[in-house]
Biopython code that builds the backbone (N, CA, C, O; Angstrom):
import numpy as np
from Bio.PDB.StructureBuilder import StructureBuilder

atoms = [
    (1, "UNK", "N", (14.086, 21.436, 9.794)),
    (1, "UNK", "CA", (14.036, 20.451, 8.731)),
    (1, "UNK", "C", (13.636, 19.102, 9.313)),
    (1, "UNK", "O", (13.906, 18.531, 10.370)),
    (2, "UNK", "N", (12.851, 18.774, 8.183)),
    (2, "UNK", "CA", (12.041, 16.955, 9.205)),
    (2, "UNK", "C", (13.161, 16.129, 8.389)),
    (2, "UNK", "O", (13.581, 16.322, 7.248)),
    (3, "UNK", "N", (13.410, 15.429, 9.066)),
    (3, "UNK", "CA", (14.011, 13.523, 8.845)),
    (3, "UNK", "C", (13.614, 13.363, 7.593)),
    (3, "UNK", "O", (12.443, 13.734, 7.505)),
    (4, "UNK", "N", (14.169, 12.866, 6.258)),
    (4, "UNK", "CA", (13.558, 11.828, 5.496)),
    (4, "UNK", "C", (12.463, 10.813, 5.885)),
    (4, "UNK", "O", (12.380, 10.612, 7.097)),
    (5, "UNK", "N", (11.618, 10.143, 5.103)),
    (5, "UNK", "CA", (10.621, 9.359, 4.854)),
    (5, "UNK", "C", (10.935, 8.302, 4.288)),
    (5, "UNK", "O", (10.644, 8.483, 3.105)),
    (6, "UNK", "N", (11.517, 6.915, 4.456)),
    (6, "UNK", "CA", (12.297, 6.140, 3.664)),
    (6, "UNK", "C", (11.284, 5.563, 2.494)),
    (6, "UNK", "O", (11.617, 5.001, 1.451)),
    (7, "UNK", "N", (9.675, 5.926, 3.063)),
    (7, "UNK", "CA", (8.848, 4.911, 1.831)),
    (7, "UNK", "C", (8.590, 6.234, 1.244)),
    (7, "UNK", "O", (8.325, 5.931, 0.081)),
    (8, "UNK", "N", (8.497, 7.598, 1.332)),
    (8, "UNK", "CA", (8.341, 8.462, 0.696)),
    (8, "UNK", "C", (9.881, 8.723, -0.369)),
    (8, "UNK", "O", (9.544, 9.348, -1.375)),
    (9, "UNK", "N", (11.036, 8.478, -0.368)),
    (9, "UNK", "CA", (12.348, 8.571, -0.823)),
    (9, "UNK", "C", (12.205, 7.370, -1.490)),
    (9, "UNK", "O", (12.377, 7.803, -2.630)),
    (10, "UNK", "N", (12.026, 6.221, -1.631)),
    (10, "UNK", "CA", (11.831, 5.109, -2.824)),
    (10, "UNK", "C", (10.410, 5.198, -3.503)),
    (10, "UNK", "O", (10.102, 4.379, -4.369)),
    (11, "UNK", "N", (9.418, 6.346, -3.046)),
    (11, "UNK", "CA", (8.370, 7.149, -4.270)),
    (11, "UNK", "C", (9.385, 7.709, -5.206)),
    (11, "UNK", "O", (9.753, 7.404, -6.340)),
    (12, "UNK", "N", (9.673, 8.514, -4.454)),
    (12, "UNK", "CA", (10.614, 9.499, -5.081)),
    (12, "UNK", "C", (11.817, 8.898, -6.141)),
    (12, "UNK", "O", (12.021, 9.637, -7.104)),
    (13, "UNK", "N", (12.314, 8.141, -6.105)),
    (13, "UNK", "CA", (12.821, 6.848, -7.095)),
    (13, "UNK", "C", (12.235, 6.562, -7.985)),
    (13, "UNK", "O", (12.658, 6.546, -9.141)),
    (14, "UNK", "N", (10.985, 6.238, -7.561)),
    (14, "UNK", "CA", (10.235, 5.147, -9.023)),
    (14, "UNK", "C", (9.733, 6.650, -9.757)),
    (14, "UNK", "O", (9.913, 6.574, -10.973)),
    (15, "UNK", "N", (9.157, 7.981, -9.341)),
    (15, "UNK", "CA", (8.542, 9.065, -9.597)),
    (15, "UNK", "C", (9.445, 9.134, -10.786)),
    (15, "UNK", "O", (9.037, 8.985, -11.938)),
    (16, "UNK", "N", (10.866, 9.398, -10.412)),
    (16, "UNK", "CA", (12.015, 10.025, -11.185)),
    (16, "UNK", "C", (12.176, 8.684, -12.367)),
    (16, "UNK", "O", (13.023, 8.836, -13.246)),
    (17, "UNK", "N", (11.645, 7.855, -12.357)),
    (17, "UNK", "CA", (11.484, 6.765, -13.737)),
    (17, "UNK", "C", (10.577, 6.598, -14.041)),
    (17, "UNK", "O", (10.299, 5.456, -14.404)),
    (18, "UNK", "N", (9.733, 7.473, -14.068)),
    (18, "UNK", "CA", (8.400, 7.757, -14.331)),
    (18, "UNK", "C", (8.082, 8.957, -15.873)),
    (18, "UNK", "O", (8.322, 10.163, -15.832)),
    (19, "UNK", "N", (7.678, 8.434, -16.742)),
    (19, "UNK", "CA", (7.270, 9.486, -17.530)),
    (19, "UNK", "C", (5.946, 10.113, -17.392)),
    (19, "UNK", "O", (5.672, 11.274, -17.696)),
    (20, "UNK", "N", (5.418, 9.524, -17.067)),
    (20, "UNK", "CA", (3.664, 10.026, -17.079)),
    (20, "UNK", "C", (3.592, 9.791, -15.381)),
    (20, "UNK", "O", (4.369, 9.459, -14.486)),
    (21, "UNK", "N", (1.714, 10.300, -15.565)),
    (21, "UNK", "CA", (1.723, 10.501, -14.027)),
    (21, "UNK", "C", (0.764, 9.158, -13.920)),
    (21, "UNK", "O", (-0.139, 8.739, -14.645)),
    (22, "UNK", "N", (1.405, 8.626, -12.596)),
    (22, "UNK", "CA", (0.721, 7.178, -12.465)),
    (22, "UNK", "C", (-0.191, 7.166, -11.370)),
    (22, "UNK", "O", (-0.086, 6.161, -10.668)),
    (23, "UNK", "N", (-1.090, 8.024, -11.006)),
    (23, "UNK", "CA", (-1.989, 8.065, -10.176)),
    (23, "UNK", "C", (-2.706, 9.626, -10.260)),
    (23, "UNK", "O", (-2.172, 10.656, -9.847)),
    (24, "UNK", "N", (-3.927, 9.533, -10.843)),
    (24, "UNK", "CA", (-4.976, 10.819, -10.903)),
    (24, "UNK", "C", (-4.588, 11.656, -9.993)),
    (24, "UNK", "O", (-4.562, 11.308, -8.812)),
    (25, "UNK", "N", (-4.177, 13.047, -10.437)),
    (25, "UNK", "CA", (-4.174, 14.096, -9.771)),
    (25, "UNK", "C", (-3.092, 13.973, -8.322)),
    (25, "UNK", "O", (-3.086, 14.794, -7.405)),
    (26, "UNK", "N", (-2.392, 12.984, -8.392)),
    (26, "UNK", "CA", (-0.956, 12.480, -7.191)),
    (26, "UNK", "C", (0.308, 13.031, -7.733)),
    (26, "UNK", "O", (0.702, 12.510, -8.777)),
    (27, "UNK", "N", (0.927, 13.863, -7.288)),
    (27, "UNK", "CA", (2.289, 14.775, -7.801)),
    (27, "UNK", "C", (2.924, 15.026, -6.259)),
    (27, "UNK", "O", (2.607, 15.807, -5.361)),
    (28, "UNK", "N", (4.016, 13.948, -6.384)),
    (28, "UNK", "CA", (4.923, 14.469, -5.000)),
    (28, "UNK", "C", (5.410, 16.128, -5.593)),
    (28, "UNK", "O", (5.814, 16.480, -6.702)),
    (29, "UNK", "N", (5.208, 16.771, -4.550)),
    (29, "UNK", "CA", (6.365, 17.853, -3.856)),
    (29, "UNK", "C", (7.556, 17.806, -3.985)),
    (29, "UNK", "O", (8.143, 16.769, -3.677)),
    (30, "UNK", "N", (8.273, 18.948, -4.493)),
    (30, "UNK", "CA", (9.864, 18.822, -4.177)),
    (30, "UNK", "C", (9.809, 18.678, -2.549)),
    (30, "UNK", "O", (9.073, 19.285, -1.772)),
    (31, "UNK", "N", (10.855, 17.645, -2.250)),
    (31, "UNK", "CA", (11.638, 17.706, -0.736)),
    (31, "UNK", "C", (11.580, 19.221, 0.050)),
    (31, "UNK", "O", (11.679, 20.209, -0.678)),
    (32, "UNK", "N", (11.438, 19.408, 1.379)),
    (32, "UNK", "CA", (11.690, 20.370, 1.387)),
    (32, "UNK", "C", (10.548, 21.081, 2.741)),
    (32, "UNK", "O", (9.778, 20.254, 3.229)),
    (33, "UNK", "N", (10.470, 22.474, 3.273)),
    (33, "UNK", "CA", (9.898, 22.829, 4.085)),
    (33, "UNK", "C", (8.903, 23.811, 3.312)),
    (33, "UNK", "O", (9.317, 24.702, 2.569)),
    (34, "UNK", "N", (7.428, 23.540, 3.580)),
    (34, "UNK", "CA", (6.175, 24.073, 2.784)),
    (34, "UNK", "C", (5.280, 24.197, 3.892)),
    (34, "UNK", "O", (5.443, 23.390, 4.807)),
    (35, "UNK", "N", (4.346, 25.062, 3.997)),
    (35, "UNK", "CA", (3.521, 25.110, 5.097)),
    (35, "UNK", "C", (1.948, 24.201, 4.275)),
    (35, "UNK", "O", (0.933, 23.885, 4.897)),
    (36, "UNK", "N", (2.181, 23.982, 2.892)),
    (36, "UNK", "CA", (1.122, 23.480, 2.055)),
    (36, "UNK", "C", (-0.054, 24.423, 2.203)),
    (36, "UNK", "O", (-1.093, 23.833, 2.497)),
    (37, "UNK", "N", (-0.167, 25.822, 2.066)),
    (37, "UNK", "CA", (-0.850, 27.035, 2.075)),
    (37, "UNK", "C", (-1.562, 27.015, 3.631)),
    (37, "UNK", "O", (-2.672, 27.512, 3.817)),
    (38, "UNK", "N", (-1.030, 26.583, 4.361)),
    (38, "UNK", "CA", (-1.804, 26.571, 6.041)),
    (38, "UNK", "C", (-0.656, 26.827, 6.609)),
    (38, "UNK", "O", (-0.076, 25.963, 7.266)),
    (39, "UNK", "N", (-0.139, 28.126, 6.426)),
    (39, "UNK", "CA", (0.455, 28.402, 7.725)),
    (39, "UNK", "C", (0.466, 28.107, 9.283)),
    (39, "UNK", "O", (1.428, 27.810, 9.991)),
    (40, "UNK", "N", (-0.761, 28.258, 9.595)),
    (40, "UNK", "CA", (-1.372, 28.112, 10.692)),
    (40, "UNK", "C", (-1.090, 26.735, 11.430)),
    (40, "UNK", "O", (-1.056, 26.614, 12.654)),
    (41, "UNK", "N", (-0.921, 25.859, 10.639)),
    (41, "UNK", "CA", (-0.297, 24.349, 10.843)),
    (41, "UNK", "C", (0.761, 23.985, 10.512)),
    (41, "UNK", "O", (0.813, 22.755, 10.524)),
    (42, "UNK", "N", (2.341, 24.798, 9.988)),
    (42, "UNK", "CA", (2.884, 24.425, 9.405)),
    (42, "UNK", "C", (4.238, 23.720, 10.623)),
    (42, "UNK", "O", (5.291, 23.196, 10.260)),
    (43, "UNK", "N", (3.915, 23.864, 11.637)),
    (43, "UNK", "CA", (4.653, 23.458, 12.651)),
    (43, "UNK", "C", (4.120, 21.970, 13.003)),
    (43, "UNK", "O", (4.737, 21.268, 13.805)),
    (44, "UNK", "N", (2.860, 21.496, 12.315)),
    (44, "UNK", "CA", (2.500, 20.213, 13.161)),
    (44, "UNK", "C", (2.432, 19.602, 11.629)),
    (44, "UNK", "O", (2.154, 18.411, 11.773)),
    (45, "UNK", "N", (2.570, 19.911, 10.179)),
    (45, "UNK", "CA", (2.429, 19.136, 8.855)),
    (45, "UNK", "C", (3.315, 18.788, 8.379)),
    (45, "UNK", "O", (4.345, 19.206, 8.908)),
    (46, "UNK", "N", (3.471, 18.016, 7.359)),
    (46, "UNK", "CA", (4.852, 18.150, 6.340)),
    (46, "UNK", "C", (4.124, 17.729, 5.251)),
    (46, "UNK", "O", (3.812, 16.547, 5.105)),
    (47, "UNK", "N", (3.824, 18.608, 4.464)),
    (47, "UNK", "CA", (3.041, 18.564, 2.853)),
    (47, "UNK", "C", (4.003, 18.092, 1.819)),
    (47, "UNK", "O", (5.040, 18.706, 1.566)),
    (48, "UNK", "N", (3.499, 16.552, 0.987)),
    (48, "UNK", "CA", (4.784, 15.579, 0.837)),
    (48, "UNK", "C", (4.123, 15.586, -0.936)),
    (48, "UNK", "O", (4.746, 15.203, -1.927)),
    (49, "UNK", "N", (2.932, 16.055, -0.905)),
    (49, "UNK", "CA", (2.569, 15.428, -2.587)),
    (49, "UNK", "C", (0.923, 16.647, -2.591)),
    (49, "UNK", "O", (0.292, 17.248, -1.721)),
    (50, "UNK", "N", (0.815, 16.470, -4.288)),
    (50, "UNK", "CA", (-0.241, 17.037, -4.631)),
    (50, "UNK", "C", (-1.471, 16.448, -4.245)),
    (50, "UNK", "O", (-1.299, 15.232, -4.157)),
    (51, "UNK", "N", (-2.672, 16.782, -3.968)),
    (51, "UNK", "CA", (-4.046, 15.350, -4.152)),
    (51, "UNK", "C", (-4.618, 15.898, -5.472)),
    (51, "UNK", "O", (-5.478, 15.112, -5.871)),
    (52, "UNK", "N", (-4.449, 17.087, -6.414)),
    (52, "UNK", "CA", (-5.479, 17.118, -6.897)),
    (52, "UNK", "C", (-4.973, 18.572, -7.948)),
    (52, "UNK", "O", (-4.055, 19.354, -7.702)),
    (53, "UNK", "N", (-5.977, 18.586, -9.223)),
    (53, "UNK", "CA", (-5.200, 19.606, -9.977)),
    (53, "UNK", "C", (-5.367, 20.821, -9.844)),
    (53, "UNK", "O", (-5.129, 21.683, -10.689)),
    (54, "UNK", "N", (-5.919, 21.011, -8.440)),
    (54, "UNK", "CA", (-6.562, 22.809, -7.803)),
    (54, "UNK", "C", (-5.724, 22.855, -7.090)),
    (54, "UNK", "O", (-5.761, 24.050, -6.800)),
    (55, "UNK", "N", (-4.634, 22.292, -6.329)),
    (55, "UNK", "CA", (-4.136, 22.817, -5.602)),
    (55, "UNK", "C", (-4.260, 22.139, -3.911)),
    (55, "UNK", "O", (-3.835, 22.580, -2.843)),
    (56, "UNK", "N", (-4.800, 21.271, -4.148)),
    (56, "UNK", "CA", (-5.134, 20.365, -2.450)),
    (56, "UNK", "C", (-3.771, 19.642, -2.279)),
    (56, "UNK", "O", (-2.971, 19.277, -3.141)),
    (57, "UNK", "N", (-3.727, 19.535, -0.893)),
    (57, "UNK", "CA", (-1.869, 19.223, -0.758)),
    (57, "UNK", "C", (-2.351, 17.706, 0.385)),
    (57, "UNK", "O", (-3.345, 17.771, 1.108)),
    (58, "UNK", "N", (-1.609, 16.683, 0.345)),
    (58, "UNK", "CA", (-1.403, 15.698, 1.476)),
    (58, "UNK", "C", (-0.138, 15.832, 2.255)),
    (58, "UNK", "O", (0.967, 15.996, 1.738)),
    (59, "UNK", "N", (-0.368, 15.754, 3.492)),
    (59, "UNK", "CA", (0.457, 16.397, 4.488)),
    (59, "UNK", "C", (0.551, 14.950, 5.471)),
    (59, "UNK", "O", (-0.260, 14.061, 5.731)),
    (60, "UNK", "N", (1.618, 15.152, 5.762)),
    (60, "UNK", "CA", (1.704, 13.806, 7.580)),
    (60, "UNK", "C", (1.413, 14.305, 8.496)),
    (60, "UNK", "O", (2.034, 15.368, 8.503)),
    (61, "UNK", "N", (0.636, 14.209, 9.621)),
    (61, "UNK", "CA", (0.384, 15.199, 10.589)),
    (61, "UNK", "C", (1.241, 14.563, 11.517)),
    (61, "UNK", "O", (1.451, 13.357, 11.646)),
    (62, "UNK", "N", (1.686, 15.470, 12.117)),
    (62, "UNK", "CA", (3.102, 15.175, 12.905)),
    (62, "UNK", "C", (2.023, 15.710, 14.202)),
    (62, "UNK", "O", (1.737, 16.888, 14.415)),
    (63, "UNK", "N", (1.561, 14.610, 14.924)),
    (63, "UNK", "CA", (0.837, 14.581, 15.896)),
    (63, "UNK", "C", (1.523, 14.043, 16.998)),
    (63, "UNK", "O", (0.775, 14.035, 17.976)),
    (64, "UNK", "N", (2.529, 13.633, 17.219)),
    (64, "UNK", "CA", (3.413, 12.848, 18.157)),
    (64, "UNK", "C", (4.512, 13.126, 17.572)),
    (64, "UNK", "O", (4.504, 13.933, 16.642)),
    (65, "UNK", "N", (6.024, 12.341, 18.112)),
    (65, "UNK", "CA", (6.907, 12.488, 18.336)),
    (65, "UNK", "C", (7.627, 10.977, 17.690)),
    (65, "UNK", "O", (8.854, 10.885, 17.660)),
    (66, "UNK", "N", (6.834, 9.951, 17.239)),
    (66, "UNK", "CA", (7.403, 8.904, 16.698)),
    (66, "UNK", "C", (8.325, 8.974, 15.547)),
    (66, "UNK", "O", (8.356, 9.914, 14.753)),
    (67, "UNK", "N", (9.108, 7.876, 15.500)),
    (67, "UNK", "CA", (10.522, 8.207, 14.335)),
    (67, "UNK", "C", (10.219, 8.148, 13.157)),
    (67, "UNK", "O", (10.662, 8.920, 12.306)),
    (68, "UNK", "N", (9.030, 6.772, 12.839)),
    (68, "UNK", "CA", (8.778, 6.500, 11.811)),
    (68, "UNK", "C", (7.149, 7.398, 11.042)),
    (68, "UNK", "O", (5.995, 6.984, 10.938)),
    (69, "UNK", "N", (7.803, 8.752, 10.631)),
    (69, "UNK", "CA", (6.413, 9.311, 9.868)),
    (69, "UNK", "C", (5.350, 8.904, 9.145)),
    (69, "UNK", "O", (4.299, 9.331, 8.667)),
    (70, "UNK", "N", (6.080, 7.805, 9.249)),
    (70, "UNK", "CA", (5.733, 6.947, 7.442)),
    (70, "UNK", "C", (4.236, 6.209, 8.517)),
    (70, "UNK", "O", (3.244, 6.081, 7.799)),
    (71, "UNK", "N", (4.072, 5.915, 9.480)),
    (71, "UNK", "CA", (3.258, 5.303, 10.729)),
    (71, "UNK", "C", (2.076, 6.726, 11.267)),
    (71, "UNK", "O", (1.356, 6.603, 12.257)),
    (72, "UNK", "N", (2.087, 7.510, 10.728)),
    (72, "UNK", "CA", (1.466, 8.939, 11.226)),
    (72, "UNK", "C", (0.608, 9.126, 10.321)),
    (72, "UNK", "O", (0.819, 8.809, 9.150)),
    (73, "UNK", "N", (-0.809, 9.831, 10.860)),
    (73, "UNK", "CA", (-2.198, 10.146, 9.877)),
    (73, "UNK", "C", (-1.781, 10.903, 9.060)),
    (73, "UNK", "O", (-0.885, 11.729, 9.234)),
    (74, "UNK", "N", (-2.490, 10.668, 7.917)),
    (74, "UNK", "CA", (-2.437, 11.669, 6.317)),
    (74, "UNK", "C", (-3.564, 12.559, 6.053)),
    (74, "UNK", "O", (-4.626, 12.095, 5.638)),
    (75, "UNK", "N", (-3.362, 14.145, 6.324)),
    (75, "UNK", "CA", (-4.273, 14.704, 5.863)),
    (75, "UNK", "C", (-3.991, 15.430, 4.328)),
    (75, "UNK", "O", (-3.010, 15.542, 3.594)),
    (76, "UNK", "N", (-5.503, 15.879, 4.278)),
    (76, "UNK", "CA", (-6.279, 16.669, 3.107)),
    (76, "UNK", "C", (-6.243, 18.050, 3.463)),
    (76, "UNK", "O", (-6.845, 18.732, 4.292)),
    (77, "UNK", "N", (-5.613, 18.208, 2.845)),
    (77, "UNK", "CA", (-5.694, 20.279, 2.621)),
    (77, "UNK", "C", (-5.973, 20.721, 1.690)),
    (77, "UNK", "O", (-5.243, 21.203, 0.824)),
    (78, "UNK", "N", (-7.542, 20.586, 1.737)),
    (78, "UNK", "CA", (-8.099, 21.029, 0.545)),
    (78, "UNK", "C", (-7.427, 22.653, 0.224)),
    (78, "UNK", "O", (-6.850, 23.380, 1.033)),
    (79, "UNK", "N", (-7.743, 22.940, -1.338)),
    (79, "UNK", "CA", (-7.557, 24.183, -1.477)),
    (79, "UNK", "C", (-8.695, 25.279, -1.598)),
    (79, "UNK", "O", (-8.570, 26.404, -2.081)),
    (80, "UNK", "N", (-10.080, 24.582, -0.935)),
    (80, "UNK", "CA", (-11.038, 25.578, -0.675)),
    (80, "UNK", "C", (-10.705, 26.180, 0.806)),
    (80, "UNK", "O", (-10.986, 27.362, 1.004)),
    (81, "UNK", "N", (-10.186, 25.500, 1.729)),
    (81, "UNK", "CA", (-10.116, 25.102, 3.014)),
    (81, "UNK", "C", (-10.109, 24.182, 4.106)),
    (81, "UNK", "O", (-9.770, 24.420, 5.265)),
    (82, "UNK", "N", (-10.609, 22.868, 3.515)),
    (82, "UNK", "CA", (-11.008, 22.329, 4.263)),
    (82, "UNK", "C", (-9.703, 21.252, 4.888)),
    (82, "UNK", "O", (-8.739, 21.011, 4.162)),
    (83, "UNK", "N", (-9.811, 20.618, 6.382)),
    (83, "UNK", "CA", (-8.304, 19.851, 6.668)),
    (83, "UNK", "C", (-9.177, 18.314, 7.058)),
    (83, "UNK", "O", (-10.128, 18.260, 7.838)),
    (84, "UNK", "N", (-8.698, 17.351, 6.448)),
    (84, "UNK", "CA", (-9.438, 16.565, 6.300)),
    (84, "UNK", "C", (-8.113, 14.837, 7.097)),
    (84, "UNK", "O", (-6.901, 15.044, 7.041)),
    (85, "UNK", "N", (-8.468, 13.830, 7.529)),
    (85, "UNK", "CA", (-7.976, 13.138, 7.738)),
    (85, "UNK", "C", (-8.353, 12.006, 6.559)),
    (85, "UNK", "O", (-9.545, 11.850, 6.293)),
    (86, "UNK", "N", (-7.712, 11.505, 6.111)),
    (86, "UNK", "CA", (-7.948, 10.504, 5.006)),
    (86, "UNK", "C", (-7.221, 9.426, 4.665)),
    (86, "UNK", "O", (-7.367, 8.697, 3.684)),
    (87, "UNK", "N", (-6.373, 9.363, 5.594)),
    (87, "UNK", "CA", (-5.855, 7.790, 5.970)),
    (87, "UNK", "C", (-4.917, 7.521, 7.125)),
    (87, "UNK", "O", (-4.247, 8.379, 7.700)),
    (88, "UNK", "N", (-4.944, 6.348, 7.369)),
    (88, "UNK", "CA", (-4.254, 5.960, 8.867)),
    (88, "UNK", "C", (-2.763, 6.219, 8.893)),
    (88, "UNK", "O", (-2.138, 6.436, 9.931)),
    (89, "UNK", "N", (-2.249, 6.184, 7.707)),
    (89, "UNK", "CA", (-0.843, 6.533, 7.759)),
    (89, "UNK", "C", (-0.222, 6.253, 6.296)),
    (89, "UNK", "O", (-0.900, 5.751, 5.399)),
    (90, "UNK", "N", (0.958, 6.576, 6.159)),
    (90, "UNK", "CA", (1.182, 6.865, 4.395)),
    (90, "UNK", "C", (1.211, 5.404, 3.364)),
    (90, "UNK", "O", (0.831, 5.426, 2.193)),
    (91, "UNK", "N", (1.674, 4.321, 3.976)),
    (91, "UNK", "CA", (1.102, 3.009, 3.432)),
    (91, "UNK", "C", (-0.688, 3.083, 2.925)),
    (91, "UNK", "O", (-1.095, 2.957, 1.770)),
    (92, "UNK", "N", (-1.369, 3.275, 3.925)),
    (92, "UNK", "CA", (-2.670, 3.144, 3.329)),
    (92, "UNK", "C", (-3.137, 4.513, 2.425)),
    (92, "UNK", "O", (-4.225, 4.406, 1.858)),
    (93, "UNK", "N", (-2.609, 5.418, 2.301)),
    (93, "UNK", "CA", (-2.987, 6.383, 1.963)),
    (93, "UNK", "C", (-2.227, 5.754, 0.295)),
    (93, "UNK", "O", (-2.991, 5.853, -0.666)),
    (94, "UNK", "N", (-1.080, 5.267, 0.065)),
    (94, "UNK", "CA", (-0.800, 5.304, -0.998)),
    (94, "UNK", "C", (-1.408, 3.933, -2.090)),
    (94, "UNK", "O", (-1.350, 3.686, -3.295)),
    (95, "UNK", "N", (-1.953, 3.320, -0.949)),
    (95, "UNK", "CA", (-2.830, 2.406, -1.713)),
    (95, "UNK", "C", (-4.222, 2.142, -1.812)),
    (95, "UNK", "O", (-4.834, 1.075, -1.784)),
    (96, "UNK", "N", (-4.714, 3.652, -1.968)),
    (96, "UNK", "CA", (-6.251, 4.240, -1.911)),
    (96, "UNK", "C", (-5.667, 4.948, -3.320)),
    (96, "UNK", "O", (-6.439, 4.838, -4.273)),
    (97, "UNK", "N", (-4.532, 5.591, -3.555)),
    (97, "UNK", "CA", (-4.105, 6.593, -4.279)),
    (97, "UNK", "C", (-4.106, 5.778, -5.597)),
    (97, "UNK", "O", (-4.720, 5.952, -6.650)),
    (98, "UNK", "N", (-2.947, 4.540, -5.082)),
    (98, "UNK", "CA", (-3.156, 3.486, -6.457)),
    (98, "UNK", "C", (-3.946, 2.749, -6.988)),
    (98, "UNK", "O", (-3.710, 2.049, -7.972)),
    (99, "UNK", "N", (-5.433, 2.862, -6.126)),
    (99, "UNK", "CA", (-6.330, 2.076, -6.958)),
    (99, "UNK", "C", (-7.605, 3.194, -7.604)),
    (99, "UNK", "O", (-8.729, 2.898, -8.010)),
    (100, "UNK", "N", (-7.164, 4.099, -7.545)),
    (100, "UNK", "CA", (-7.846, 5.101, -8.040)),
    (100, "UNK", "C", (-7.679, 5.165, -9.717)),
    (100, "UNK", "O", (-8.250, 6.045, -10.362)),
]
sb = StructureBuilder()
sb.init_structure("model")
sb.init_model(0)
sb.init_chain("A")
sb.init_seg("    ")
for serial, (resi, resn, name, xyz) in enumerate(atoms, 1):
    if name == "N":
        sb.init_residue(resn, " ", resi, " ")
    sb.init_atom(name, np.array(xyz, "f"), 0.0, 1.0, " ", f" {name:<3s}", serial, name[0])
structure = sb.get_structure()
């Protein structure tokens, strides 16, 4: 089991006072251990939210050993296949998300 995410856990706050969805095709994940359909990586990801209404997952790539996840690259797992890097870490990733 990974550590909490403290900026991912005050998503998870405003989500839950949320009636509608406030960012295209963005749906956190229940909490929890998911390989986000890539097994193959599920030891180095933690798949935290939806990207999209097919099935593409955003994951933290747990590439190091640092405390703060929330500081770690954000990939794209597409659901054709593809593993994509798409932001420097979950701050910028969530404010690419919100101006969408």
């Amino acid at each position: 089991m990974h550590p909490p995410i403290p900026l991912l856990e005050r998503l998870r706050e405003f989500d839950g006072g949320v009636d509608d969805f406030y960012a295209s095709g963005f749906e956190l994940l229940p909490s929890g251990e998911d390989d986000g359909g890539y097994p193959q990586l599920s030891d180095r990801i933690r798949p935290f939210a939806q990207a999209n209404g097919s099935g593409s997952t955003y994951a933290i790539w747990l590439r190091d050993d640092r405390a703060d996840l929330a500081t770690l690259p954000v990939l794209f797992l597409g659901d054709e296949g593809g593993v994509h890097v798409v932001a420097r870490d979950l701050p910028e990733l969530l404010r690419v998300v919100a101006s969408r």
